[in-house]
N, CA and C atoms of all chains as a GROMACS GRO file, in nm:
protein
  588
    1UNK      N    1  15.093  11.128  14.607
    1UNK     CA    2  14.959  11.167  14.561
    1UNK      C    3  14.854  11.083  14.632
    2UNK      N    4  14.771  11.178  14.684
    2UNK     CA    5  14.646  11.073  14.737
    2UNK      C    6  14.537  11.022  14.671
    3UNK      N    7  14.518  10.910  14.522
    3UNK     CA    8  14.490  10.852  14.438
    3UNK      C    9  14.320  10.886  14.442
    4UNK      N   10  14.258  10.844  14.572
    4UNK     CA   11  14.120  10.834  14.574
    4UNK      C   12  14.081  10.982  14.560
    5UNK      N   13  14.085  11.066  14.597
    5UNK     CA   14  14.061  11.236  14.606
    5UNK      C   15  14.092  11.243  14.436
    6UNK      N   16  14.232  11.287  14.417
    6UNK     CA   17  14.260  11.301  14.271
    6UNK      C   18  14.191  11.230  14.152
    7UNK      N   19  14.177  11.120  14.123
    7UNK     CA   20  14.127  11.031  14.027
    7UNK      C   21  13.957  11.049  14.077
    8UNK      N   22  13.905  11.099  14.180
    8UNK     CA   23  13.785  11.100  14.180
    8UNK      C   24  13.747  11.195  14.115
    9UNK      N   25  13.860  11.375  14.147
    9UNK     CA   26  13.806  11.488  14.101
    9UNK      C   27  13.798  11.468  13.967
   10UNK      N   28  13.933  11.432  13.897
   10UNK     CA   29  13.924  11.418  13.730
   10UNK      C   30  13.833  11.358  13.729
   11UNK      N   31  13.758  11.236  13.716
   11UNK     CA   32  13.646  11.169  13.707
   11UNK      C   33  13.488  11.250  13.711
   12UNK      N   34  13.519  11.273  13.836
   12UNK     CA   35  13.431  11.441  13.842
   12UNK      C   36  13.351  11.501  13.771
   13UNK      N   37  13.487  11.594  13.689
   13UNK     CA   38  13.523  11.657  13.626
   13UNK      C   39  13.498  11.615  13.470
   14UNK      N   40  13.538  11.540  13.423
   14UNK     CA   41  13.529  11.439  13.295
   14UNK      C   42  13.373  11.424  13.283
   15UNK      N   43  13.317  11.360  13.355
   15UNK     CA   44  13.155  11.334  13.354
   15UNK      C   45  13.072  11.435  13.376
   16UNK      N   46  13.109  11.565  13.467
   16UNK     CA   47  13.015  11.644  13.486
   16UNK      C   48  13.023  11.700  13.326
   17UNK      N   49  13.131  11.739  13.240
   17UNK     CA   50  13.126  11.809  13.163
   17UNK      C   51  13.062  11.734  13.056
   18UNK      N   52  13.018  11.625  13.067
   18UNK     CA   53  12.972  11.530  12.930
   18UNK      C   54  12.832  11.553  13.018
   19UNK      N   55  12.774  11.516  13.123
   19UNK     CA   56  12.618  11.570  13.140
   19UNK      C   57  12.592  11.733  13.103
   20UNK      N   58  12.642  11.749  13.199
   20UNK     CA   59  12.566  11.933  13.159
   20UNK      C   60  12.577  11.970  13.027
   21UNK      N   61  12.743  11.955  12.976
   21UNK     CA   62  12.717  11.931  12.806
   21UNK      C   63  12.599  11.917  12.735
   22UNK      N   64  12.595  11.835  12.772
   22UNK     CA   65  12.444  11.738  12.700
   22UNK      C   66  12.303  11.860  12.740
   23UNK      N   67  12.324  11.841  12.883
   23UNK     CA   68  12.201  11.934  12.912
   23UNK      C   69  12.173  12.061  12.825
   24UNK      N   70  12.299  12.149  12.817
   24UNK     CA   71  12.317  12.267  12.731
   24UNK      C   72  12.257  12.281  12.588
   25UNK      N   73  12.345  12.145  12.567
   25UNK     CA   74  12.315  12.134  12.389
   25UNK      C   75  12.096  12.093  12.426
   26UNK      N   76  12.071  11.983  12.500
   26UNK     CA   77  11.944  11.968  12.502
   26UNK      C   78  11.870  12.142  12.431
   27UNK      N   79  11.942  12.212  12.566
   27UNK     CA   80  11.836  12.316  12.620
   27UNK      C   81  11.861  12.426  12.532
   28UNK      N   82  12.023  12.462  12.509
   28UNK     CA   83  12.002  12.562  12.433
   28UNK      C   84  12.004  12.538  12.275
   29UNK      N   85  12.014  12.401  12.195
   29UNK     CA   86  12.030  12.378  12.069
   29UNK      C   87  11.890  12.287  12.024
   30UNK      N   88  11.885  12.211  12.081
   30UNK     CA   89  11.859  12.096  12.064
   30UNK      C   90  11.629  12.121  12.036
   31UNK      N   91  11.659  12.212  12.144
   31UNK     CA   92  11.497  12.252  12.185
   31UNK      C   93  11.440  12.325  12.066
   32UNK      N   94  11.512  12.428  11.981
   32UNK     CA   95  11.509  12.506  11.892
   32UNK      C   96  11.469  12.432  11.733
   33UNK      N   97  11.589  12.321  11.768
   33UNK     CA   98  11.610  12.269  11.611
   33UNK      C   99  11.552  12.190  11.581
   34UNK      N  100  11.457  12.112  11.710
   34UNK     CA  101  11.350  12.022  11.696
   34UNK      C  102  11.223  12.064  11.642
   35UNK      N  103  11.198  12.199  11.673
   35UNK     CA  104  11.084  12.280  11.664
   35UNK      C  105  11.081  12.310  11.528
   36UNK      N  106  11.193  12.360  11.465
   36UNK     CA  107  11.206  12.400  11.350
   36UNK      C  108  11.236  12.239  11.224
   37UNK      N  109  11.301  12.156  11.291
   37UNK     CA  110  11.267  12.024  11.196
   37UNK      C  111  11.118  11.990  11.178
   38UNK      N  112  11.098  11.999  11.309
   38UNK     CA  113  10.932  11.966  11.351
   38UNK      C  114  10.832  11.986  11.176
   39UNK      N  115  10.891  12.151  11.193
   39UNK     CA  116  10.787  12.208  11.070
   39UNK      C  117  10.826  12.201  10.966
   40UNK      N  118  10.930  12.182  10.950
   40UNK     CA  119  10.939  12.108  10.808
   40UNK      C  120  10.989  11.977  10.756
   41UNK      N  121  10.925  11.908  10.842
   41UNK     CA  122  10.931  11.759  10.833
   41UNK      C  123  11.008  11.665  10.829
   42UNK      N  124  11.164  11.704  10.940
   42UNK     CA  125  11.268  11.644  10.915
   42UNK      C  126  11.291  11.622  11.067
   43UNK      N  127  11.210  11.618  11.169
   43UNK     CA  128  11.258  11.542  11.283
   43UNK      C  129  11.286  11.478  11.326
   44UNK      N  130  11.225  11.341  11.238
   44UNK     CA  131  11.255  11.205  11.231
   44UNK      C  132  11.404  11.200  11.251
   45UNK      N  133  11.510  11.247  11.193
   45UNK     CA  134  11.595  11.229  11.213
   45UNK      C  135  11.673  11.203  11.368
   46UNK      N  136  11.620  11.322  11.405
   46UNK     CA  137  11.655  11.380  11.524
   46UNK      C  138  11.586  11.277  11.641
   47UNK      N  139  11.512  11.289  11.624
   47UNK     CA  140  11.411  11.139  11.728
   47UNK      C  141  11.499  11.023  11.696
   48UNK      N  142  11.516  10.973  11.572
   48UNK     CA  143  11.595  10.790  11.573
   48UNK      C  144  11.738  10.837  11.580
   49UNK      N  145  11.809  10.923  11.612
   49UNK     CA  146  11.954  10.895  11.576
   49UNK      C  147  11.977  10.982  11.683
   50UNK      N  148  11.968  11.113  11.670
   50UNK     CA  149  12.050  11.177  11.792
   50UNK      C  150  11.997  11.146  11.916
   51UNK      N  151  11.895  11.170  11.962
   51UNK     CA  152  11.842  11.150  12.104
   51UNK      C  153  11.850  11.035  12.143
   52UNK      N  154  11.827  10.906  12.122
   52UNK     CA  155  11.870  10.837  12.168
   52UNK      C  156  12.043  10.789  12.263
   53UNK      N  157  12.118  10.888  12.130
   53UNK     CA  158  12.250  10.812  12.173
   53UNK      C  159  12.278  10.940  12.253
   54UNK      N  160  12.271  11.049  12.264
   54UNK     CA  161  12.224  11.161  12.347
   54UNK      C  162  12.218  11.130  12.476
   55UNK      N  163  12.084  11.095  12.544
   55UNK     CA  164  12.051  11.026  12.650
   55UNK      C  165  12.119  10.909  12.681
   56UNK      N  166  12.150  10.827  12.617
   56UNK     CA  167  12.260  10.760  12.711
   56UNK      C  168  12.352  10.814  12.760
   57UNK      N  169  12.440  10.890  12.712
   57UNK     CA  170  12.556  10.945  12.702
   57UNK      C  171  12.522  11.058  12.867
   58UNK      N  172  12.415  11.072  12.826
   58UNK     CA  173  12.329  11.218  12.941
   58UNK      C  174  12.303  11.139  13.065
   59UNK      N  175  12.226  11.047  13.089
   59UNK     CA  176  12.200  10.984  13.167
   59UNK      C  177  12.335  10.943  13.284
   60UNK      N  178  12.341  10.805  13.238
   60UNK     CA  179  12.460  10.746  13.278
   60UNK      C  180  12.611  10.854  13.325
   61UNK      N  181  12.605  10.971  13.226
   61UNK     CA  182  12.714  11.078  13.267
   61UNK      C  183  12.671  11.132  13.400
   62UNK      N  184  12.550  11.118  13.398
   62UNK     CA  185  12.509  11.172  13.540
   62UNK      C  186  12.508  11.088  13.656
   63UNK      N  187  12.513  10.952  13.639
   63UNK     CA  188  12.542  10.900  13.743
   63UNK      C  189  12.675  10.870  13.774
   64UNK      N  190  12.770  10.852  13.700
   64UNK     CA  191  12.927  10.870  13.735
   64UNK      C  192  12.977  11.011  13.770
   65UNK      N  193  12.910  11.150  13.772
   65UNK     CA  194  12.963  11.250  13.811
   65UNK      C  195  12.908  11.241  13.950
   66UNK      N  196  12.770  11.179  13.959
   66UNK     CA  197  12.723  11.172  14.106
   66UNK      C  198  12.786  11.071  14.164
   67UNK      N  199  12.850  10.969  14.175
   67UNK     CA  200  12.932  10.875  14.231
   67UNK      C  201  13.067  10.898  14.239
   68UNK      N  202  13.148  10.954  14.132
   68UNK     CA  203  13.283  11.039  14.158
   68UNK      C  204  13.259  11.160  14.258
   69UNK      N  205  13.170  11.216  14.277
   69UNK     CA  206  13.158  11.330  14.410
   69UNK      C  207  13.130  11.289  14.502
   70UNK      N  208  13.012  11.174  14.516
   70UNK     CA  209  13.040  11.108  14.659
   70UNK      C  210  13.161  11.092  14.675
   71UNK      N  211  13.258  11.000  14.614
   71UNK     CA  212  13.367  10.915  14.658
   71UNK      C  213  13.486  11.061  14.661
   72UNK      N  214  13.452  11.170  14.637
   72UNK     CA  215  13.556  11.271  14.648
   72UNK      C  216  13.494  11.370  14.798
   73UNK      N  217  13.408  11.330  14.818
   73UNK     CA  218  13.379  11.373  14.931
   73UNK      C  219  13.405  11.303  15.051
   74UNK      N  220  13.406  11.153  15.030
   74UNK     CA  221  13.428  11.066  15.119
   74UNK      C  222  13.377  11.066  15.237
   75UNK      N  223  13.489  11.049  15.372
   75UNK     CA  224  13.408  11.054  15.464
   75UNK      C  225  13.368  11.182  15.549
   76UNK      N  226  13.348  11.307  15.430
   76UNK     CA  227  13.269  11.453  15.449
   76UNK      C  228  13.132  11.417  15.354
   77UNK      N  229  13.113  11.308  15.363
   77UNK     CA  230  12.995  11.284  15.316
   77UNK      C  231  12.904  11.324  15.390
   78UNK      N  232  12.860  11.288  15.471
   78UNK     CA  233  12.760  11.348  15.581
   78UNK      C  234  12.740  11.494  15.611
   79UNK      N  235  12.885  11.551  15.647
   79UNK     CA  236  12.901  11.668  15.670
   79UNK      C  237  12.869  11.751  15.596
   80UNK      N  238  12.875  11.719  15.479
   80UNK     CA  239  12.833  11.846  15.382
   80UNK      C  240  12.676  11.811  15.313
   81UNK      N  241  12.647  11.712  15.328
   81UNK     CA  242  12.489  11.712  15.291
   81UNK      C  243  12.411  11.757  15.393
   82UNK      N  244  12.458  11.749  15.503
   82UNK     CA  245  12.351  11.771  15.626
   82UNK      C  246  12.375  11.875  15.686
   83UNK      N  247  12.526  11.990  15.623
   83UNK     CA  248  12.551  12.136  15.711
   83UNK      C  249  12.577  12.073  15.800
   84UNK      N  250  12.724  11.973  15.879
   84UNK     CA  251  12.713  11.946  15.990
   84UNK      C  252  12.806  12.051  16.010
   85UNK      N  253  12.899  12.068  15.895
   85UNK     CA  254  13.042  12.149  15.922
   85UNK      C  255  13.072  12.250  15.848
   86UNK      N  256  13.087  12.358  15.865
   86UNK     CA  257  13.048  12.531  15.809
   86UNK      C  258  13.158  12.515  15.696
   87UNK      N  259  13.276  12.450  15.668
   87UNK     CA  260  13.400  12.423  15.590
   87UNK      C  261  13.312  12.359  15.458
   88UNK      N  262  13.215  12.313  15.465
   88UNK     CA  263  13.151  12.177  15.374
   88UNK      C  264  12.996  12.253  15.334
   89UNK      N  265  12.987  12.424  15.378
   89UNK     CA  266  12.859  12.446  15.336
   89UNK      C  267  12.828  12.500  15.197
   90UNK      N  268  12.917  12.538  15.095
   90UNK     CA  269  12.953  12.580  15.024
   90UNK      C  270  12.910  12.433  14.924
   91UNK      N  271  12.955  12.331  14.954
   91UNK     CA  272  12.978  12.213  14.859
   91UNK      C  273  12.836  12.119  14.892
   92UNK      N  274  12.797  12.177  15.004
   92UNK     CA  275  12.669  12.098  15.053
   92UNK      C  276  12.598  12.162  14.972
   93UNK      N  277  12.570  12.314  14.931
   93UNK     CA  278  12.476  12.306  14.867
   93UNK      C  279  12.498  12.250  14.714
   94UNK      N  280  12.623  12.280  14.613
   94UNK     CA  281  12.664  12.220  14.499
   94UNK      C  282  12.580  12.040  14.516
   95UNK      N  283  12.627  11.968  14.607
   95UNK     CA  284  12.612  11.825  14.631
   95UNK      C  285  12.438  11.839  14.625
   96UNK      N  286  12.372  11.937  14.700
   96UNK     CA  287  12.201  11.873  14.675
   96UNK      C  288  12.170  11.941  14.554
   97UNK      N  289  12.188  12.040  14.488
   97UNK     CA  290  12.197  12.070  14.378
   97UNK      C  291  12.204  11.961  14.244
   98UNK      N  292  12.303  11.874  14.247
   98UNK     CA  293  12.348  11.767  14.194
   98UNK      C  294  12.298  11.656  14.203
   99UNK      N  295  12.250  11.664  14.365
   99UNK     CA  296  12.174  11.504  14.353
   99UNK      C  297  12.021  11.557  14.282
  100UNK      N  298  11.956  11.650  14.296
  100UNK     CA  299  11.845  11.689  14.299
  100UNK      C  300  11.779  11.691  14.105
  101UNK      N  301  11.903  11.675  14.070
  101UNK     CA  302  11.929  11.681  13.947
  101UNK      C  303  11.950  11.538  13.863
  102UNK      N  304  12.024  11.508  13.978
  102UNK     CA  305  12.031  11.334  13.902
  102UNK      C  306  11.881  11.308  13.916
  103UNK      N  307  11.811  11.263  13.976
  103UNK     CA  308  11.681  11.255  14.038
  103UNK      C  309  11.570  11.306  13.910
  104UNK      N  310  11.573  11.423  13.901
  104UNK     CA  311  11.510  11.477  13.788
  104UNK      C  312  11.534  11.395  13.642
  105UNK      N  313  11.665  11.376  13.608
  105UNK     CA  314  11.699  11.288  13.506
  105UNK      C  315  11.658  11.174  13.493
  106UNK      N  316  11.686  11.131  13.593
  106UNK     CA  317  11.577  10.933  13.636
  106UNK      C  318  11.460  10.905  13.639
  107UNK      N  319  11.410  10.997  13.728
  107UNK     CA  320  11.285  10.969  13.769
  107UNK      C  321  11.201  11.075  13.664
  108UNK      N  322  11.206  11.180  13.611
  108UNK     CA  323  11.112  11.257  13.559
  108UNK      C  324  11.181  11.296  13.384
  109UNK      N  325  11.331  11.314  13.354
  109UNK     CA  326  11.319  11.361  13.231
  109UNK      C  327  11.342  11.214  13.131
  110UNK      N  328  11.410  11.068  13.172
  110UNK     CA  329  11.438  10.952  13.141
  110UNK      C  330  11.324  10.888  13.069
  111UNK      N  331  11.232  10.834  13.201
  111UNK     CA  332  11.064  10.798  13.175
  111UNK      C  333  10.994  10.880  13.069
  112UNK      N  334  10.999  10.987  13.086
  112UNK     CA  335  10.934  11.068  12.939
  112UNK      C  336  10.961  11.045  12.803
  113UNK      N  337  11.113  11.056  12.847
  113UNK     CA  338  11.142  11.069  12.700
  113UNK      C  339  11.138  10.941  12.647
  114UNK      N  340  11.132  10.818  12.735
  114UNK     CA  341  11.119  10.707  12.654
  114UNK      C  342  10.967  10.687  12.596
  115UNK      N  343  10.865  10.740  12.646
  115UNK     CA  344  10.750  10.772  12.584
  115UNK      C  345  10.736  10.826  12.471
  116UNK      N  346  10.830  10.971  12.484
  116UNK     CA  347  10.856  11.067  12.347
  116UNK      C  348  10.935  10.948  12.225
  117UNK      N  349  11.016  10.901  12.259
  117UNK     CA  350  11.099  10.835  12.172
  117UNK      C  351  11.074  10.681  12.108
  118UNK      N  352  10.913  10.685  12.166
  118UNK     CA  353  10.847  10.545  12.107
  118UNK      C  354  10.945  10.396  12.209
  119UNK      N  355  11.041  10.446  12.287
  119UNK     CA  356  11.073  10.301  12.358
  119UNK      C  357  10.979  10.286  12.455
  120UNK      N  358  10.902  10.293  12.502
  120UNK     CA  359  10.762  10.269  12.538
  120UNK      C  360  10.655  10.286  12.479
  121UNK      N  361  10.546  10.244  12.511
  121UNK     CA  362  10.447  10.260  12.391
  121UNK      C  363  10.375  10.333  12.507
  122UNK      N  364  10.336  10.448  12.417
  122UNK     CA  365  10.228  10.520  12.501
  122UNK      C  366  10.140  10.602  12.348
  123UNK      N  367  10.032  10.643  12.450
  123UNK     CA  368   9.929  10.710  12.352
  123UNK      C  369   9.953  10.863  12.307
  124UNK      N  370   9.872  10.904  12.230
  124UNK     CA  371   9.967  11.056  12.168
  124UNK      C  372   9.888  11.172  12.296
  125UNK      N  373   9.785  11.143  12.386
  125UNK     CA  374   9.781  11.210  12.431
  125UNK      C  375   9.900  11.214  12.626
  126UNK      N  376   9.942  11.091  12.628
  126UNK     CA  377  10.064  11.007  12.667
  126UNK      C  378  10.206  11.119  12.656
  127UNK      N  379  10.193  11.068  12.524
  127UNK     CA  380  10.315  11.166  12.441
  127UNK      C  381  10.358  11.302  12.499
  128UNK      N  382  10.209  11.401  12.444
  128UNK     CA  383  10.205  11.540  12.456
  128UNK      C  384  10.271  11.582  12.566
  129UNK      N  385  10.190  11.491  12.692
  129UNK     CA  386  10.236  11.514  12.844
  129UNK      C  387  10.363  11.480  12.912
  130UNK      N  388  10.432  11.391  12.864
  130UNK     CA  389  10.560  11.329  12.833
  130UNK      C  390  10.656  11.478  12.773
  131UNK      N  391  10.617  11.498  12.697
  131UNK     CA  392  10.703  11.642  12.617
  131UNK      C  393  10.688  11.741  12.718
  132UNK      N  394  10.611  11.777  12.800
  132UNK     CA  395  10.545  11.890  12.862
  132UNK      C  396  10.657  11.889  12.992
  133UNK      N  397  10.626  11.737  13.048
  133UNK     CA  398  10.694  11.752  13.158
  133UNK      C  399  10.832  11.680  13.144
  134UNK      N  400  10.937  11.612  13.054
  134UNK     CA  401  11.044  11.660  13.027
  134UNK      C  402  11.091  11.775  13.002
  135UNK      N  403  11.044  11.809  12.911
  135UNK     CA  404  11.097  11.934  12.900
  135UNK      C  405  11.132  12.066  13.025
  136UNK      N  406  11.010  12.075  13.100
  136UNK     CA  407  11.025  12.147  13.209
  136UNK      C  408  11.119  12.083  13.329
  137UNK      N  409  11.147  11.951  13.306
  137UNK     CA  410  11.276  11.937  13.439
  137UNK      C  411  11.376  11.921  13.332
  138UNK      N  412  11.425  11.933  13.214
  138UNK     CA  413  11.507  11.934  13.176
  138UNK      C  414  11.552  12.087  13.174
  139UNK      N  415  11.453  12.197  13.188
  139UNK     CA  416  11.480  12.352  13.207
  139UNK      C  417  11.503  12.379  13.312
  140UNK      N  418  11.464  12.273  13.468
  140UNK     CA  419  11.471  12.305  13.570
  140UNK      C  420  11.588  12.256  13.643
  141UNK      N  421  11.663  12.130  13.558
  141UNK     CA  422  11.824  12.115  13.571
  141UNK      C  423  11.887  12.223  13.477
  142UNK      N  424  11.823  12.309  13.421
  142UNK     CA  425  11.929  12.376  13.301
  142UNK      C  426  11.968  12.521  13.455
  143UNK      N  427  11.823  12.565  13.493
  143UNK     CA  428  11.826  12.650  13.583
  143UNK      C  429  11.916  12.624  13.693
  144UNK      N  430  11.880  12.482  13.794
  144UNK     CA  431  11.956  12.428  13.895
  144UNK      C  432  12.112  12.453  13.910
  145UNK      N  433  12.168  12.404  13.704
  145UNK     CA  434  12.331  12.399  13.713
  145UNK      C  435  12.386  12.551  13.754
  146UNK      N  436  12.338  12.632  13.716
  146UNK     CA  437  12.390  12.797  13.785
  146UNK      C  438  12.424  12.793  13.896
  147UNK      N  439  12.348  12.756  13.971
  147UNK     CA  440  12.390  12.760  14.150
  147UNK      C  441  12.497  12.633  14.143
  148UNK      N  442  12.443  12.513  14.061
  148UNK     CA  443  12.532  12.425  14.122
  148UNK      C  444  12.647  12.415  14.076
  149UNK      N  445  12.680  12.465  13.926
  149UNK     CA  446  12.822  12.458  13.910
  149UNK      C  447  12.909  12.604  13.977
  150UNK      N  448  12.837  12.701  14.037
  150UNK     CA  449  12.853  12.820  14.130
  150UNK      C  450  12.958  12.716  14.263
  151UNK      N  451  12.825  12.703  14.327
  151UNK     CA  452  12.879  12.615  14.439
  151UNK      C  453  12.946  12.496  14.456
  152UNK      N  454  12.978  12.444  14.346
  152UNK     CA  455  13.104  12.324  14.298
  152UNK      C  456  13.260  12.386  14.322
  153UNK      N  457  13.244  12.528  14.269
  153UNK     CA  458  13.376  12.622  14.240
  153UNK      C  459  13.361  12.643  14.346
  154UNK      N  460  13.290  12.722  14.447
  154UNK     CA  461  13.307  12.780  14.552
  154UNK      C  462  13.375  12.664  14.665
  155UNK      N  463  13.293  12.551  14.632
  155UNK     CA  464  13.337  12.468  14.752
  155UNK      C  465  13.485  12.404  14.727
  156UNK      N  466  13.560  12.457  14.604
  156UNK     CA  467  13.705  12.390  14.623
  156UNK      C  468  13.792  12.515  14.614
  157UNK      N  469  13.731  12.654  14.670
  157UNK     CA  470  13.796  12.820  14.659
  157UNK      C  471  13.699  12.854  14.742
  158UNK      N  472  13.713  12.804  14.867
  158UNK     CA  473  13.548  12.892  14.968
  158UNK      C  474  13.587  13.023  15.005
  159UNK      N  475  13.745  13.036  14.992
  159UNK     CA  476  13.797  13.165  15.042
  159UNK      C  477  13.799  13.285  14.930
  160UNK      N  478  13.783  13.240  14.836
  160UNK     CA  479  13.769  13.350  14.717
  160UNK      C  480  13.619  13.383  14.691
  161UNK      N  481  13.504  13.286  14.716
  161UNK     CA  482  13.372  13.286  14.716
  161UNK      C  483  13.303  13.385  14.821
  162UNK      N  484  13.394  13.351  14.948
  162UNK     CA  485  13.297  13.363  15.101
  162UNK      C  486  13.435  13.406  15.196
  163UNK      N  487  13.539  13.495  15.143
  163UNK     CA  488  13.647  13.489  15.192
  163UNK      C  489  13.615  13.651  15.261
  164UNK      N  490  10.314  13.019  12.303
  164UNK     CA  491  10.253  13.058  12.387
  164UNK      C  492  10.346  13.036  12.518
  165UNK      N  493  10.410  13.168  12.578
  165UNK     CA  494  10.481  13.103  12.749
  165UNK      C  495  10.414  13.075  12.830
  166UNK      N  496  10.400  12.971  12.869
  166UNK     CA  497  10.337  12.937  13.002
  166UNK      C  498  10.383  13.029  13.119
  167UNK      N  499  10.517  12.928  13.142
  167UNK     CA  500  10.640  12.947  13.250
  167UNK      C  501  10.743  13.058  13.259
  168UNK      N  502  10.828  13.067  13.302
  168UNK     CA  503  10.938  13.151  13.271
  168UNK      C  504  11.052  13.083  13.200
  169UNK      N  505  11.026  12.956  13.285
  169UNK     CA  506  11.121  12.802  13.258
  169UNK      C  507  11.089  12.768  13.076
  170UNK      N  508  10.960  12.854  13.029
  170UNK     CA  509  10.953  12.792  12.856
  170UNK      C  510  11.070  12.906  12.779
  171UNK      N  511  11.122  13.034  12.851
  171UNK     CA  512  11.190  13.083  12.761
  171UNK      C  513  11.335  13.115  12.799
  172UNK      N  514  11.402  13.044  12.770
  172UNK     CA  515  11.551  13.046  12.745
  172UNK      C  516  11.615  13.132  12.859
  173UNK      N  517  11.590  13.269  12.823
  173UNK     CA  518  11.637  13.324  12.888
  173UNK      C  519  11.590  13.369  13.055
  174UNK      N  520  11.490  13.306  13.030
  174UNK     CA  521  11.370  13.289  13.183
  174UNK      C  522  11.442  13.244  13.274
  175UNK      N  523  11.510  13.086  13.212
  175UNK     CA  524  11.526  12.964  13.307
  175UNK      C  525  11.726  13.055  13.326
  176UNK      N  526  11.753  13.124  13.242
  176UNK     CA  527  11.940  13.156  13.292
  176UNK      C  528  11.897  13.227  13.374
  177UNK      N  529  11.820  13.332  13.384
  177UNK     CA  530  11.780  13.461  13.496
  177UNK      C  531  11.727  13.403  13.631
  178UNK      N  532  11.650  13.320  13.578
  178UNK     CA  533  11.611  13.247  13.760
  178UNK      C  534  11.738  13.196  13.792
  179UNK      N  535  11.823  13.124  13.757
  179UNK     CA  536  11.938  13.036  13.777
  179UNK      C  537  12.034  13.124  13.830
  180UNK      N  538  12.060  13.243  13.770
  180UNK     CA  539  12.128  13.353  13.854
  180UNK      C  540  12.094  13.424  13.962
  181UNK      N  541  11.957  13.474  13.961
  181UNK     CA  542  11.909  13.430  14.086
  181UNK      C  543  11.897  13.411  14.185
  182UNK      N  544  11.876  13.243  14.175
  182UNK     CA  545  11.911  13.110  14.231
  182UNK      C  546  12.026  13.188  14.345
  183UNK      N  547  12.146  13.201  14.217
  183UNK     CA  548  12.232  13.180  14.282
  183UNK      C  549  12.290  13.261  14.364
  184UNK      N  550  12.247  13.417  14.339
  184UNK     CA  551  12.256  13.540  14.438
  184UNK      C  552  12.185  13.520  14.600
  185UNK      N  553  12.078  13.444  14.563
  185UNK     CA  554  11.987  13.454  14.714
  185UNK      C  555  12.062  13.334  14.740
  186UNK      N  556  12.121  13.252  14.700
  186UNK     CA  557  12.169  13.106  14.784
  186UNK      C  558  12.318  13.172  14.836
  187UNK      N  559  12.463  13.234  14.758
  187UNK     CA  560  12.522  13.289  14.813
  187UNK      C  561  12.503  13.417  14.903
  188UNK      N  562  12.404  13.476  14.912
  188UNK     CA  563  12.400  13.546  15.063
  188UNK      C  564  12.337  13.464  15.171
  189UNK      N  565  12.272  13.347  15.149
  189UNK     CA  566  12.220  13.280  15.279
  189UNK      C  567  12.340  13.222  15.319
  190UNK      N  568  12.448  13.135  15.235
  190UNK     CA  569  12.549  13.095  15.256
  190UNK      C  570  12.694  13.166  15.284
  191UNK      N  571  12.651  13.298  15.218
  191UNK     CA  572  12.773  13.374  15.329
  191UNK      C  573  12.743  13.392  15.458
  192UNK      N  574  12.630  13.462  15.504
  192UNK     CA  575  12.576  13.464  15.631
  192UNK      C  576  12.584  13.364  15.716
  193UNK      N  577  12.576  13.233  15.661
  193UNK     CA  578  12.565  13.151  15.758
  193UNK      C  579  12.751  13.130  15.812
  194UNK      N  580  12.805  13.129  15.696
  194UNK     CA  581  12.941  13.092  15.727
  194UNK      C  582  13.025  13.255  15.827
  195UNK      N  583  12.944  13.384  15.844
  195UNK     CA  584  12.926  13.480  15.909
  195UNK      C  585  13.000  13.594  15.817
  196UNK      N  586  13.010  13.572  15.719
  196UNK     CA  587  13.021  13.703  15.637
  196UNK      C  588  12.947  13.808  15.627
   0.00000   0.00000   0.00000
């Protein structure tokens, strides 16, 4: 068995399904039931207990699925981010898909929500905008995963995809 | 009130499919399908 390939895919595999998980429940549960606690005055909950441990779980899952795919890509690292090699175009796009996504999580849905979630102190008009634009890259990784868990499958079956 | 397409549920699965129709024909083509 060739250890680094195998133990990377499970790894993969294991973490992608605990982010997007997360993303899902965010997008398709989570968005709904906030709205509806919202109005009848039971969100609190949902703000101190779930989301927090939520986002860790979301976060961090996303950076071990993005570091188990580097290291399963190895040294087709290059090749398939940059289209050097037509075998690796399939997974090149899955791979910017994925990074493009981690990215969104860090840099744009992370920072917000620690605004939303009072671990930063910000002002309520702070807040509003914080909600506005999480929310929309958290819809715009919900959108992204289609192609990218598309082109994840395709790139380890390119012949059943593009055959 | 929708702003986006991205505010309704089913907005953001339909672009995502999509997504993913116009990205697999650029990517069959290229690979020469």
């Amino acid at each position: 068995m060739d250890w680094v390939p195998a133990i990377s895919r499970w790894i993969h595999l294991l973490a992608g399904v605990m982010w997007i998980g997360l993303l899902y429940y965010f997008n398709f549960v989570n968005v709904a039931a906030a709205k509806a606690a919202a109005a009848d005055g039971t969100a609190a909950g949902i703000s101190k207990h779930v989301m927090p441990r939520a986002l860790f779980w979301f976060r961090w899952a996303a950076v071990v699925t993005w570091l188990a795919g580097a290291a399963l890509l190895g040294r087709h690292f290059l090749e398939a981010f940059f289209f050097l090699n037509k075998a690796y175009y399939p997974i090149g796009v899955g791979a910017w898909f994925g990074t493009l996504m981690l990215i969104n999580v860090w840099w744009l849905i992370w920072p917000n929500q620690k605004k939303i979630l009072g671990i930063v102190s910000a002002s309520d008009e702070e807040k509003n905008k914080a909600r506005r634009v999480a929310f929309l890259a958290s819809r715009t990784n919900t959108m992204f995963s289609i192609p990218m868990l598309y082109f994840m499958a395709a790139g380890a079956h390119s012949a059943l995809y593009f055959g | 009130m929708m702003k986006y397409w991205l505010d309704s549920l089913w907005g953001t699965v339909i672009s995502g499919l999509i997504l993913t129709l116009f990205l697999h024909n650029i990517v069959s083509y290229a690979l020469g399908g």
